[in-house]
Residue, then its C-alpha position, 0 to 999 in steps of 0.5 A: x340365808x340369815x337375811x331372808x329370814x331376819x325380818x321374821x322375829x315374831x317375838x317381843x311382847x305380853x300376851x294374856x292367855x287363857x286356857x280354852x281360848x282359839x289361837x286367833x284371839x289369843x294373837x289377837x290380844x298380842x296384837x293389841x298389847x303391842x299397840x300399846x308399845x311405842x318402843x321395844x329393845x331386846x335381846x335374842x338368840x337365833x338358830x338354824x338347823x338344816x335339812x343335812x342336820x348342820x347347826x348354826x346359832x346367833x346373838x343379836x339385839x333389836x330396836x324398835x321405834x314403832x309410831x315412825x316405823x323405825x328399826x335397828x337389828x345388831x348382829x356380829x356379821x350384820x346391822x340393819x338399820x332402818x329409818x323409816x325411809x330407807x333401810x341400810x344393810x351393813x355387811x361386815x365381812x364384806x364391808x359393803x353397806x346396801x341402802x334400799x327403800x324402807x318396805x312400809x308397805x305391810x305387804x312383806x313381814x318386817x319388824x313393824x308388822x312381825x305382831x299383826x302379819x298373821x291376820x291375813x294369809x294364815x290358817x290357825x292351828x289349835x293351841x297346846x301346852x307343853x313344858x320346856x325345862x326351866x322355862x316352865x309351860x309354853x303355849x303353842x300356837x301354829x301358823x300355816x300360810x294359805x299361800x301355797x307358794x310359800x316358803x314356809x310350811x309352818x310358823x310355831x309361836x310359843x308362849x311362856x308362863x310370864x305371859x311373853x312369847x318365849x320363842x318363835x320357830x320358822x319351818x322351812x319347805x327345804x326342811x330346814x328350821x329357824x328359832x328366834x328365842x327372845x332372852x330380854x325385853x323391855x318396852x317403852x323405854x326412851x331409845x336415842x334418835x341417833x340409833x336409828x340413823x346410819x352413820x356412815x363415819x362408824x363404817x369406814x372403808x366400806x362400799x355404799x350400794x344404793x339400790x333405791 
């Protein structure tokens, strides 16, 4: 279940957001902040509660290289490491690693497109703002997908008082609900090209599954 929804971190960037705007044009200034990032790290907290009210919560980091379409997510069970090309999924448990073609397509949602998929296939719902604690008032933006086959009934992208995107909460039709809170971030910071090479020496013993 965590893998299905990995790819869905909507949230690692500026946005400038003013009070009457429509939610499209407040993402469409995500959009364009973004591209103007060559490199994203950050650090995120991901939790899920579940139709029967079970919890679970996660730490992980994110790497991204955008021009060349590469990524790396770091997780205590998982790593994802994508070149460009390829796309390794480390299962630790299992120690099994499963190698497909890299999905450059746009077509899915995936660390390269998490800031533009909403352009198509999405209705916008009105912006509002609430407060949150500490974390002062966030913007909220709901997403609803116009594909009725969907597995989402609603994606909820919040904004903070910095200007970032706070959180982004994923909205299940089994009733179960994802939360990706992105703690750091940091942009166009040099990343080491090594990082987004998978090095089969760091995992041995594990089973290679090429899928390709």
């Amino acid at each position: 279940m965590m893998m299905k929804f990995m790819y869905l971190l909507v949230a690692l960037f500026s946005v400038t957001f003013t009070f009457g705007q429509n939610a499209k044009s407040v993402l469409d200034e995500v959009s364009r902040k973004y591209d103007g990032y060559k490199t994203i790290q950050s650090d995120f907290t991901f939790k899920a509660t579940q139709a029967n009210g079970e919890n679970f919560s996660d730490k992980g980091q994110l790497f991204l290289n955008k021009p060349v379409n590469q990524f790396k997510i770091n997780l205590p069970a998982q790593d994802l490491i994508s070149d460009g090309k390829s796309t390794w999924s480390v299962l630790k448990e299992d120690k099994e690693v499963q190698v497909s073609d890299a999905d450059n397509s746009g077509q899915s949602i995936g660390p390269n497109n998490i800031f533009t998929f909403y352009k198509s296939g999405y209705k916008y719902g009105n912006s509002s703002t609430t407060s949150n604690g500490s974390d002062g008032k966030l913007t909220s933006i709901d997403l609803t997908p116009e594909d009725s086959k969907s597995n989402y009934s609603k994606i909820q992208v919040r904004i903070n008082k910095n200007k970032h995107i706070h959180d982004v909460t994923i909205f299940d039709k089994s009733g179960a609900k994802y939360t990706y809170t992105i703690n750091t971030l940091y942009v166009n910071s040099p990343i080491a090209e090594s990082t987004f090479q998978f090095n089969k020496g760091k995992y041995p013993g594990f089973e290679l599954v090429d899928l390709r």
